[in-house]
N, C-alpha and C positions, 0 to 999 in steps of 0.2 A: 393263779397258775404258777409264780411263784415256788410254790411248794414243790412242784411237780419235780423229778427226780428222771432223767432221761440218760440211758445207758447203750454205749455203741460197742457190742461184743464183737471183735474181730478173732478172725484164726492172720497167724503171721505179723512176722514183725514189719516195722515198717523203716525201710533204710536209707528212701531217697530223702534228702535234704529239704528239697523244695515241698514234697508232699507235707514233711514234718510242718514246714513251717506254716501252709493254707491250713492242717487243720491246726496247728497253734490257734492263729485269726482268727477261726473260725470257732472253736473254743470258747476264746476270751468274749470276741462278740456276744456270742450267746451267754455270757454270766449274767447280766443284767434278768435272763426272762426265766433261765432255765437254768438247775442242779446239773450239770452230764457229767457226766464220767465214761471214759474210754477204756475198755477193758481190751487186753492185750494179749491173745492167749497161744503158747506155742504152736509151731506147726507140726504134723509128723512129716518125719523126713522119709520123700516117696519120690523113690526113682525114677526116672520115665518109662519102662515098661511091666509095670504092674500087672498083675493078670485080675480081674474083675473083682475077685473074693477080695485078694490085697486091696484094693482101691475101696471098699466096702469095710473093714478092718479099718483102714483110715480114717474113713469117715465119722465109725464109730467112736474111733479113740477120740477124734477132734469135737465129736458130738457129746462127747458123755463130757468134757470141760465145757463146753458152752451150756448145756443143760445145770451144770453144776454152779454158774454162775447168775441163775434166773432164781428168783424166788417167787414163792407160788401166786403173789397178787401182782406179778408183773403183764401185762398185755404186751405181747412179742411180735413183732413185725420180721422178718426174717426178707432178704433180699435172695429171691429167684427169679430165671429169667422167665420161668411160666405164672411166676407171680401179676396179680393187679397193678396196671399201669395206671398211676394217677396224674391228674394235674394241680401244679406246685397249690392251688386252689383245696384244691380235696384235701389235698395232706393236709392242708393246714385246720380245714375243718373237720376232719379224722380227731387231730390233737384236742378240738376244742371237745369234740365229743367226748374226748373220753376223760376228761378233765371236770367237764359236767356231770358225767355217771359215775365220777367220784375215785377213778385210776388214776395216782400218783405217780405210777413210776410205770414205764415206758423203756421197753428195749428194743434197739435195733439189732440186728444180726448177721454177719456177714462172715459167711464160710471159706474155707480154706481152697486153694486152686482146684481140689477135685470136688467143690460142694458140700452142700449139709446134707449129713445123713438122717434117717427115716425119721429116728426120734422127736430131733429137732423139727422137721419140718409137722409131725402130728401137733406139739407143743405151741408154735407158731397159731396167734389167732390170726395173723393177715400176714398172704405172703404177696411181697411189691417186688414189680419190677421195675425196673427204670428206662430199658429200652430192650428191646429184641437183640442190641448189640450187646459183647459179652466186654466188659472193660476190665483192667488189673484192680484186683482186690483192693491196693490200697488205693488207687486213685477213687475208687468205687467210696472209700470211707469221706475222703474231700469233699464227693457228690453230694452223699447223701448226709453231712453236716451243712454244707451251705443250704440244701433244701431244707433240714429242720432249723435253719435260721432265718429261712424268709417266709416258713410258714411263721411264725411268731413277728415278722414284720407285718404280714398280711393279718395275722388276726388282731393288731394293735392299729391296725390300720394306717399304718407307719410308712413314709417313703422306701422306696429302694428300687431300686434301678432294673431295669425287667430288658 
């Protein structure tokens, strides 16, 4: 596992402090089990009253750089909230699966405040949700690195605190 190669595509930057620093943690933590790399990719700037088509334009623009950042042996997970809700269990055996059927490299995806557009979401072989709550993007990025760091505790069968 080792080998494996794990990528967290975000739309936006991320500006709070403290957010920085849990996924720093979280990062470092995971160097031992896992390659990741945080991709960072700008937002479009969208005013609050959009009219539908603009919001869709958005998405597009935001969608064809995250597309452009996947390469074609990647298996993509993409964060929606009508996505499969898993337990921190599953994830972790999701990972082993697919590490047994021989996929290296592993994206997460996590769209910009108005969502992933169509593309992306076709692209997407599993889309996860994490709760029916809708939480800020970048705290969502925190979330969803501590769970890919206690899936790899779980499949090492390693302590950690529940």
């Amino acid at each position: 596992m080792e080998n494996m190669k794990i990528s967290l595509i975000t739309v936006g930057k991320l500006k709070e402090k403290y957010l920085k620093q849990g996924i720093a943690e979280y990062t470092k933590r995971l160097g031992p089990y896992t390659n990741i790399e945080i991709v960072e990719l700008p937002d479009e700037k969208a005013p609050e009253n959009l009219s539908a088509a603009e919001e869709e334009e958005v998405k597009r623009k935001e969608g064809q750089r995250i597309l452009n950042k996947i390469s074609t042996d990647t298996y993509v997970f993409t964060l929606e909230i009508k996505g499969k809700q898993l337990t921190s269990e599953q994830l972790s055996q999701k990972i082993d699966e697919l590490t047994t059927y021989g996929k290296s490299k592993i994206a997460f995806v996590i769209g910009g405040s108005l969502g992933l557009s169509e593309e992306v979401m076709e692209r997407s072989d599993m889309a996860l949700s994490f709760s029916k709550m809708t939480f800020p993007h970048q705290l969502m990025r925190l979330i969803l690195l501590e769970q890919v760091y206690r899936a790899f505790k779980i499949l090492r069968n390693e302590p950690y605190h529940k």
